[in-house]
C-alpha positions as CSV (number, residue, x, y, z in Angstrom):
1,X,0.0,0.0,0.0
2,X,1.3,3.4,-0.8
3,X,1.8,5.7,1.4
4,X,-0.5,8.5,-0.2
5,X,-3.2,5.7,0.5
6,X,-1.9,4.8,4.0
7,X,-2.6,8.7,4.7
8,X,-5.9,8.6,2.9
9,X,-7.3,5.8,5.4
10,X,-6.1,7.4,8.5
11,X,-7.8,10.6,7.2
12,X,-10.8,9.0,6.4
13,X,-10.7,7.0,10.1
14,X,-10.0,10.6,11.5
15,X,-13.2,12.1,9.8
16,X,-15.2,9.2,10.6
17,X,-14.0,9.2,14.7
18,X,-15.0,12.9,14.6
19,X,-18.2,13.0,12.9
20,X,-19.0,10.0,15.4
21,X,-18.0,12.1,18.2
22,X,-19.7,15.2,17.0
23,X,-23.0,13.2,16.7
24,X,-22.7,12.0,20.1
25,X,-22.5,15.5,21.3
26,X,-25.4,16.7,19.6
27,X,-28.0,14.1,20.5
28,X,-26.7,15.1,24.2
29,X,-27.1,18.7,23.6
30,X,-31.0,17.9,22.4
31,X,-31.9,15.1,24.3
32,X,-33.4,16.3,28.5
33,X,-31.8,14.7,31.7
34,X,-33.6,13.9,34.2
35,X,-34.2,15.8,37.4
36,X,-32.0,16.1,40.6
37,X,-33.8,15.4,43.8
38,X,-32.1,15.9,47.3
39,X,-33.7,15.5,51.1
40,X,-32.6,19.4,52.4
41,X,-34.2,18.5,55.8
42,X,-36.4,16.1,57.8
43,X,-38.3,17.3,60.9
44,X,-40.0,15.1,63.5
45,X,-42.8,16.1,66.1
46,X,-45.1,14.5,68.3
47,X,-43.3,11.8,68.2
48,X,-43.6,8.5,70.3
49,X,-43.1,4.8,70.6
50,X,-45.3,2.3,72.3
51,X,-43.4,-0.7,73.4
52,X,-46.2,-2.3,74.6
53,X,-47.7,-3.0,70.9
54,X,-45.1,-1.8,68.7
55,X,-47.0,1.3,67.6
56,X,-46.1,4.8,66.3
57,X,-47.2,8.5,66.5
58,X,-45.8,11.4,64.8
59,X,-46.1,14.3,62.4
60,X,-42.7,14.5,59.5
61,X,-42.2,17.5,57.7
62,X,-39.7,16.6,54.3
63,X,-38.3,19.3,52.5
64,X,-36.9,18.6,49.3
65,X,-35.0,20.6,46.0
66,X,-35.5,20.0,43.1
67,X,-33.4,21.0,40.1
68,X,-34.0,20.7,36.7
69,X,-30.0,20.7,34.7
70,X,-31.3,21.6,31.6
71,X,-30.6,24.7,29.4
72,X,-33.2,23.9,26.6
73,X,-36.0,22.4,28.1
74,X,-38.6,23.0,31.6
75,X,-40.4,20.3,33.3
76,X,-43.8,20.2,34.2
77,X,-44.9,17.6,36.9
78,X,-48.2,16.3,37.4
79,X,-49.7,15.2,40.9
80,X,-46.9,13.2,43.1
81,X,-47.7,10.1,45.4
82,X,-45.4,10.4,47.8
83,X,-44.3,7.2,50.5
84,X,-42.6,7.3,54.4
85,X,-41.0,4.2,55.2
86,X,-39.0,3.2,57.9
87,X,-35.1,1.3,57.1
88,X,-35.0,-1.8,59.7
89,X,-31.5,-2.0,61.6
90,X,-31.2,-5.6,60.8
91,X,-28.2,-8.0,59.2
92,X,-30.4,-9.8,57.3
93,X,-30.0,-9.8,53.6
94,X,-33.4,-9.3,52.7
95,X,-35.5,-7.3,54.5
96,X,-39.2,-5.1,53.5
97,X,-39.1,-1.4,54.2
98,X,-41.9,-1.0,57.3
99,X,-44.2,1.1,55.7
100,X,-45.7,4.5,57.6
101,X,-47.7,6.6,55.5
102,X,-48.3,8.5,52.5
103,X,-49.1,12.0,50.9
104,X,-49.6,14.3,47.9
105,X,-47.6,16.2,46.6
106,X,-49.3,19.1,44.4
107,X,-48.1,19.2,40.8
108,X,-46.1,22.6,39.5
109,X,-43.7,23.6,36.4
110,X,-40.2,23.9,36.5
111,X,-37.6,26.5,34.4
112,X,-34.8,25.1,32.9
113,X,-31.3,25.4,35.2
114,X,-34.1,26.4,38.0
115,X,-34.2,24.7,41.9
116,X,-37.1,24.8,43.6
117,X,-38.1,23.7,47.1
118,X,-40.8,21.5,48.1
119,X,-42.7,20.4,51.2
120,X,-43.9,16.6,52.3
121,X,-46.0,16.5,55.2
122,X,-46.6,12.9,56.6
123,X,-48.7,11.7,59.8
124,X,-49.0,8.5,61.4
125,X,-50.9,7.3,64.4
126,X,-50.9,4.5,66.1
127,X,-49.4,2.3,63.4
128,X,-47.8,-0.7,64.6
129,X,-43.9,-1.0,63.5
130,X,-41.6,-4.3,63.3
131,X,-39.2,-3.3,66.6
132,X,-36.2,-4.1,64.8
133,X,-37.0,-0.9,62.7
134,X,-37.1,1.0,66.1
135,X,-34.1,-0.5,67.6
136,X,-31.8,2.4,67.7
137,X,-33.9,4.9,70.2
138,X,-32.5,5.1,73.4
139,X,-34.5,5.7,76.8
140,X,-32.3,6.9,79.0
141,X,-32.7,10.5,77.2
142,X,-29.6,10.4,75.6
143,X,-29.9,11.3,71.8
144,X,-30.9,8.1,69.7
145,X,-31.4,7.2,65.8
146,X,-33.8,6.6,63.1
147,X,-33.6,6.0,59.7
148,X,-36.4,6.3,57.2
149,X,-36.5,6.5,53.2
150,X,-39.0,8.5,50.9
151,X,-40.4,7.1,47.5
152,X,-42.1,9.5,45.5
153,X,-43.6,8.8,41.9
154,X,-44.8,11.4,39.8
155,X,-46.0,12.0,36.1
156,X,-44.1,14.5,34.6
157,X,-43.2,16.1,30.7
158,X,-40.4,18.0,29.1
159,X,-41.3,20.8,27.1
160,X,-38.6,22.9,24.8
161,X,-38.3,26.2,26.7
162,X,-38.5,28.4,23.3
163,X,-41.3,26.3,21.7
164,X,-43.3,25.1,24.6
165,X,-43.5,22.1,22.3
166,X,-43.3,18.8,24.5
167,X,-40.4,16.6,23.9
168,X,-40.9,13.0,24.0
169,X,-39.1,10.5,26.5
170,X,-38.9,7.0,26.6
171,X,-41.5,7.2,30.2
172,X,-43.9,9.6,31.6
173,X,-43.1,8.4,34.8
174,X,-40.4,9.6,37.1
175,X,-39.7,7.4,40.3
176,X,-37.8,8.7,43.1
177,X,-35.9,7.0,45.8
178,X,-34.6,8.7,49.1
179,X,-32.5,6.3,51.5
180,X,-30.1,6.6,54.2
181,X,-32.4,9.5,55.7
182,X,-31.1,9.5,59.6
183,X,-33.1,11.7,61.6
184,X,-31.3,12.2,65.4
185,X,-34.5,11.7,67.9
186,X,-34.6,11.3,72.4
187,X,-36.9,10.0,74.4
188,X,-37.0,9.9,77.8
189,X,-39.2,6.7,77.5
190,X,-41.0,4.4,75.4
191,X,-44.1,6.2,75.4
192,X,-42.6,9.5,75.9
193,X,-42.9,12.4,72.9
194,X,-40.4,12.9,71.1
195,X,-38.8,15.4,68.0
196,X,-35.7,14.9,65.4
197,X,-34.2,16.1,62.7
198,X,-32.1,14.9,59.9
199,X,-28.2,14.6,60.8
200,X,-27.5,14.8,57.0
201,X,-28.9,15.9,54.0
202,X,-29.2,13.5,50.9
203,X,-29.3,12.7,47.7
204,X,-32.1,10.5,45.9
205,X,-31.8,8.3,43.5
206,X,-33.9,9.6,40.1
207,X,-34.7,6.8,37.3
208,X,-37.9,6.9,34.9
């Protein structure tokens, strides 16, 4: 092979990487990412544990943001079912989330490269709880722990933020996962009352 051809080949490789790499970056530019959720804060109140029967009261306040990464196109989400559940400490391998309670989230639109904040409030009364989920509140007044996780699932649509035309994605369903959410709580006894807040804020896990 000559060499005029041996440069010819390796220039056509080159055009072909760069076209490839050009095409990559445009479909990125044009195609929406998905949103960013994070836990900014968890507040508990009224708060207590009945040892007797395993039960629970209390009022949870979640605060999330909400950002949206995009330059080109704003989000509108519908309606959001939102879920408390509490993380058992146990080794097991397996184990269910002990479910608390639920809530609605109202719907609202979102700018592109705009955060927004907003508000979860959960309630539970009386609703019995496997003790191992409990296992980490101390009695003795000293502060204990208690880890919960949020799901929320939500419809939701991008729009182009010139057009207002709406872009189509492979779901219209978005599905949010919160975990690890420790909230710092003291009693001074199993049926004493109780409030926390979270030790740390967190990021969720976002998938459609």
């Amino acid at each position: 092979m000559s060499t005029r051809c041996r440069w010819f080949l390796c220039f056509l490789l080159f055009m072909v990487i760069a076209c490839s790499i050009t095409w990559v970056a445009v479909w990125c530019a044009s195609y929406p990412n998905l949103p960013e959720f994070r836990v900014h804060s968890v507040s508990v109140s009224n708060f207590s544990y009945f040892d007797s029967n395993a039960s629970v009261t209390g009022n949870w306040n979640v605060c999330f943001s909400v950002y949206n990464p995009n330059k080109k196109f704003s989000i509108s989400y519908d309606v959001a079912q939102s879920s408390l559940l509490y993380e058992p400490k146990t080794s097991y391998l397996f184990y269910a989330p002990e479910f608390t309670s639920e809530t609605r989230i109202p719907g609202f639109n979102q700018f592109a490269r705009n955060r927004t904040f907003i508000d979860a409030a959960f309630a539970s009364r009386d609703d019995y709880v496997d003790r191992g989920a409990l296992g980490d509140i101390n009695v003795d007044g000293t502060p204990g722990t208690i880890t919960f996780k949020v799901m929320l699932v939500a419809g939701f649509k991008f729009e182009d933020a010139r057009s207002g035309r709406v872009v189509d994605y492979e779901t219209e369903s978005l599905k949010v996962w919160c975990e690890g959410l420790v909230v710092s709580l003291s009693l001074s006894n199993r049926s004493a009352s109780g409030s926390g807040k979270l030790v740390k804020p967190r990021n969720c896990e976002v998938s459609s």
